[in-house]
N, C-alpha and C positions, 0 to 999 in steps of 0.2 A: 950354703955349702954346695960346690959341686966339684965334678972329675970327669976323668975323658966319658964317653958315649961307653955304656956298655954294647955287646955285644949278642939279638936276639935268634934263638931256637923256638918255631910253634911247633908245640905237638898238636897233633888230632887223633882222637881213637874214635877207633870205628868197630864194629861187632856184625854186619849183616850187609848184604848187597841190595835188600830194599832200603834204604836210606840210600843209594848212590845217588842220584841228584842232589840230595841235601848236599852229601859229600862234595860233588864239585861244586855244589855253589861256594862251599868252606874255601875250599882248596883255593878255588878262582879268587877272592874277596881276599887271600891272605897275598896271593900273587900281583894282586894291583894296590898294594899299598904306597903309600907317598913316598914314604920310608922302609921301601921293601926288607922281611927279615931276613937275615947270614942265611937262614935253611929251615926249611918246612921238612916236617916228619910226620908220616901217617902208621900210627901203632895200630895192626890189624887183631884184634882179640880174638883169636882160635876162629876163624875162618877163612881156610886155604882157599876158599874161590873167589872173595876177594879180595884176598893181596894178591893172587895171578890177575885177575882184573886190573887193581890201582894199579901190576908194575908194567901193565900193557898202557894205560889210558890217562896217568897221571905225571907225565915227563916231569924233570922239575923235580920232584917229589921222594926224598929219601922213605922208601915203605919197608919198614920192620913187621916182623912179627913178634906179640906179645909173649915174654921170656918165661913170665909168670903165673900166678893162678891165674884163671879167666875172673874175668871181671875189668871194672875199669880202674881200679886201682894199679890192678897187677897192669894193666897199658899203661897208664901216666907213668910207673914205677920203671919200666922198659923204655919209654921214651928219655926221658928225665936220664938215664942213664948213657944211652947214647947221644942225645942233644953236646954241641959243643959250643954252644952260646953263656954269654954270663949271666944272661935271664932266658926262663924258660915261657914262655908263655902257652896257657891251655887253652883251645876252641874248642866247643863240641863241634861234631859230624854232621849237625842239621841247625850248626848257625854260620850267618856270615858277617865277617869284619866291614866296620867302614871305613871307608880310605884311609882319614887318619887314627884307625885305633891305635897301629906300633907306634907312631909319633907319641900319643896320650898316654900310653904305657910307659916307655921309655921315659920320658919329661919326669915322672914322676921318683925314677933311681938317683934324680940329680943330687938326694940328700942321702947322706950315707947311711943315715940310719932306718932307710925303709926297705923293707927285707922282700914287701911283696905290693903291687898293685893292681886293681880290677878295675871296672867297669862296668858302664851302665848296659841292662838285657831288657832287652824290648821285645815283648810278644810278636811273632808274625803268624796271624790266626790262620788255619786254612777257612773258618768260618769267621762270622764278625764275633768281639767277645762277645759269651753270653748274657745278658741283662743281668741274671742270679750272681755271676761271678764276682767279687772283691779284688780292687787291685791290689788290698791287704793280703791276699792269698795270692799274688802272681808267681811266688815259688814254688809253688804247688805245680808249674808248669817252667820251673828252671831259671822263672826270670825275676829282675828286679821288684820290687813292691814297694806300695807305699808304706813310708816308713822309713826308708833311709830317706839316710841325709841327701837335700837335693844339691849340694857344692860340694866341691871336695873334701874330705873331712877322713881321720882314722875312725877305723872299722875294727871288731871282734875278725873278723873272718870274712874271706871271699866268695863268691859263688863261682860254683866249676863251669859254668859256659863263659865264663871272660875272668880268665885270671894270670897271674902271674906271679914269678917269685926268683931272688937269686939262686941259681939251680945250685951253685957249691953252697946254702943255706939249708936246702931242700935234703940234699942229700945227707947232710949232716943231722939232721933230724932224723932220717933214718926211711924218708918218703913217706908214701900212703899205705894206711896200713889197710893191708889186703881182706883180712876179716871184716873190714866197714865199707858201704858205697854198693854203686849198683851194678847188678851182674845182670847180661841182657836185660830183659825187659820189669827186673824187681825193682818195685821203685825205691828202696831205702838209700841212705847215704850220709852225709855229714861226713863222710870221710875228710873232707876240705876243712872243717870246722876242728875235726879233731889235729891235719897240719899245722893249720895256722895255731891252734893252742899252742902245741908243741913250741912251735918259730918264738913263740913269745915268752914261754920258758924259759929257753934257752940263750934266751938276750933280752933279758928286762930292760924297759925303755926303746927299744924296737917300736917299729910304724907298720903297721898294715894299712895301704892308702887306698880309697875307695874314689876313683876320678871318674866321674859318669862320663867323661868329654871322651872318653873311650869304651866306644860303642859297638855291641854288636846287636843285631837282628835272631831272635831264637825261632826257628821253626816250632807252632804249633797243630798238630793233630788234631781233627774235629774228636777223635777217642780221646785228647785226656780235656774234653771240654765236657765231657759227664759226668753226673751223680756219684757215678760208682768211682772212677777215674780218680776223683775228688777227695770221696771218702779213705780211699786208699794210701793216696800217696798222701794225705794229712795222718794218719796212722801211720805208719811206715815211717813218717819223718818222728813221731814222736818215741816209736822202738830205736829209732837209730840214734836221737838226744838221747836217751836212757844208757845207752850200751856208752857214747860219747862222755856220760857222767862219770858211771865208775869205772872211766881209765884215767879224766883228768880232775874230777870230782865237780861238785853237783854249779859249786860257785861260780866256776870260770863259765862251765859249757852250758848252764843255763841262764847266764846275767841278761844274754840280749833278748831272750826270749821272753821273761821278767818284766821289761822294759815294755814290750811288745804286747804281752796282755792288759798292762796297766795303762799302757798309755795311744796304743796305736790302736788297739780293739775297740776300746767304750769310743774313741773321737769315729771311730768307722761307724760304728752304731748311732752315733747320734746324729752322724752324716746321713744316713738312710733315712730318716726321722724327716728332712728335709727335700721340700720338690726337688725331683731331676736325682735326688740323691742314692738309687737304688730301689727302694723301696720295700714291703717285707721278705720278699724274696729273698734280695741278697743280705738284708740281719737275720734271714734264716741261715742262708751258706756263712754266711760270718758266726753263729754258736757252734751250726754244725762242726765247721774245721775247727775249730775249740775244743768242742768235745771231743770229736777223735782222735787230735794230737794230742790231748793230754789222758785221754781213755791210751792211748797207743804204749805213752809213755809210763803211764801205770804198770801195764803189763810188764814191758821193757826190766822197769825196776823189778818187780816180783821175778822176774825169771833169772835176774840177775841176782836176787837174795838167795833164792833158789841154788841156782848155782854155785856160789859161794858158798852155803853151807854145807854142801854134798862135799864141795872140796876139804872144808872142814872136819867132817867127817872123815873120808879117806885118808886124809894127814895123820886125824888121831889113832887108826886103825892100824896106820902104817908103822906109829912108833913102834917099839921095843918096850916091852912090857905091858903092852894092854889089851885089856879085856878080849877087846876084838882085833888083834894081833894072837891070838893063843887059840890053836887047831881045836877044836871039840869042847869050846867054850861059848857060852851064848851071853850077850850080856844079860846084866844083873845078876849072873851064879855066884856063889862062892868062890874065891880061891881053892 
């Protein structure tokens, strides 16, 4: 099945003028594409010095400012809305495309029923990786892991440094939602996880297509190459699954992850076990991020039962006729 050549929009959000090098190198990588896109948009997230920068240094380049909350949701939600392409495609600020990502993007809308497609995120370390690290944990740093599939194949959900989707699909979902995802420098998120659920909701039998042959490059920081770095943002990912659970329940938004411990963990493990293979270092960093995302996740849920029953309470307070609805009554008293 195919139809004419859709029409693309790349957003890029940005939050800070130290990243500007990352940023042009985005900018430039999205400008020398094979397949150049309709229009690049740079969503600036509450930092008026620079968007006066990009609209000095980035010709080319439609630059908004973020409409909505800060964070990057509320930028993807501002660009996505201005974008006039019939797919929108996301870069992060400190990755750059390869020549043919729009081509690999694009190719992949030819069947009508894929609502969204990504790509493959390849580390670009500022040091070499570290020995401890797993590339079972390479999302821990925004990028691809092992663990997906290495051919084209449907996917649960995209990752936000190389993604894509029909923007009148996006919008119709309702966008990203601003309470999930990361605001400067916190590393939570899943917001993406929680779109794509939504997308598949709302069109059963729908495609999420995962085409590594469109490629980008992710900038990495020797800071999120540490212990601490590590420990963080594998918590942080686990409060953000939890919060992801009880809005689309526990089945949808934790299947791949399910998958991931039974199946991609122990083979990582038993890989280390083997020369050349890591060694105990990195089956330490492989329980460690175990333990935290699902120590992370724990919590997540407890503050979310938490919460829920306070609401619970309030509600019954609020009706009419009870106990704790009734001025100079304490419960348990008599009528």
């Amino acid at each position: 099945m195919s139809g004419p050549a859709p029409t693309l929009s790349v957003v890029i959000c940005a939050y800070t003028t130290e990243r500007w090098d990352d940023l042009v190198d985005a900018v430039r990588s999205v400008a020398a594409q094979r397949r150049p896109p309709d229009e690049t948009l740079l969503v600036v997230d509450h930092c008026p010095d620079l968007a006066r920068l990009a609209r000095t240094e980035l010709p080319g380049v439609r630059v908004l400012e973020n409409q909505q909350a800060r964070g990057l949701s509320g930028a993807r939600n501002t660009g996505t809305g201005a974008a006039r392409g019939d797919v929108v495609a996301y870069l992060d600020d400190d990755a750059a495309a390869e020549p043919d990502w729009a081509d690999h993007l694009l190719a992949g809308y030819r069947d009508p029923r894929v609502l969204g497609v990504g790509g493959l995120i390849r580390p670009r370390w500022d040091t070499a990786r570290p020995a401890w690290f797993p590339p079972e944990f390479d999302w821990v740093v925004g990028c691809s892991y092992r663990g997906l599939p290495p051919h084209e194949a449907p996917v649960r959900n995209l990752i936000g440094a190389n993604m894509s989707f029909r923007r009148a699909e996006v919008l119709a979902a309702g966008g990203f939602r601003a309470d999930l995802g990361r605001i400067g420098n916190r590393p939570l998120g899943c917001e993406e996880t929680d779109l794509c659920l939504r997308l598949a909701e709302r069109r059963p039998g729908a495609v999420l297509l995962y085409r590594p042959a469109a490629a980008v490059r992710h900038h990495v920081p020797a800071a999120r190459t540490r212990w601490a770095y590590f420990r963080a943002r594998c918590y942080a990912e686990g409060l953000s699954k939890a919060a992801v659970a009880r809005r689309r329940g526990a089945a949808a938004a934790l299947a791949s992850e399910r998958r991931y411990l039974r199946s991609t963990v122990p083979r990582a493990l038993a890989r280390c076990l083997r020369r050349g293979g890591g060694g105990p270092r990195r089956a330490g960093a492989l329980l460690t991020g175990v333990a935290w995302t699902v120590g992370g996740n724990a919590v997540g849920r407890l503050r979310g039962a938490r919460a829920a029953a306070g609401g619970r309470a309030g509600n019954a307070a609020a009706r009419p006729g009870s106990t704790a609805a009734r001025p100079g009554r304490r419960p348990g008293n008599a009528p």
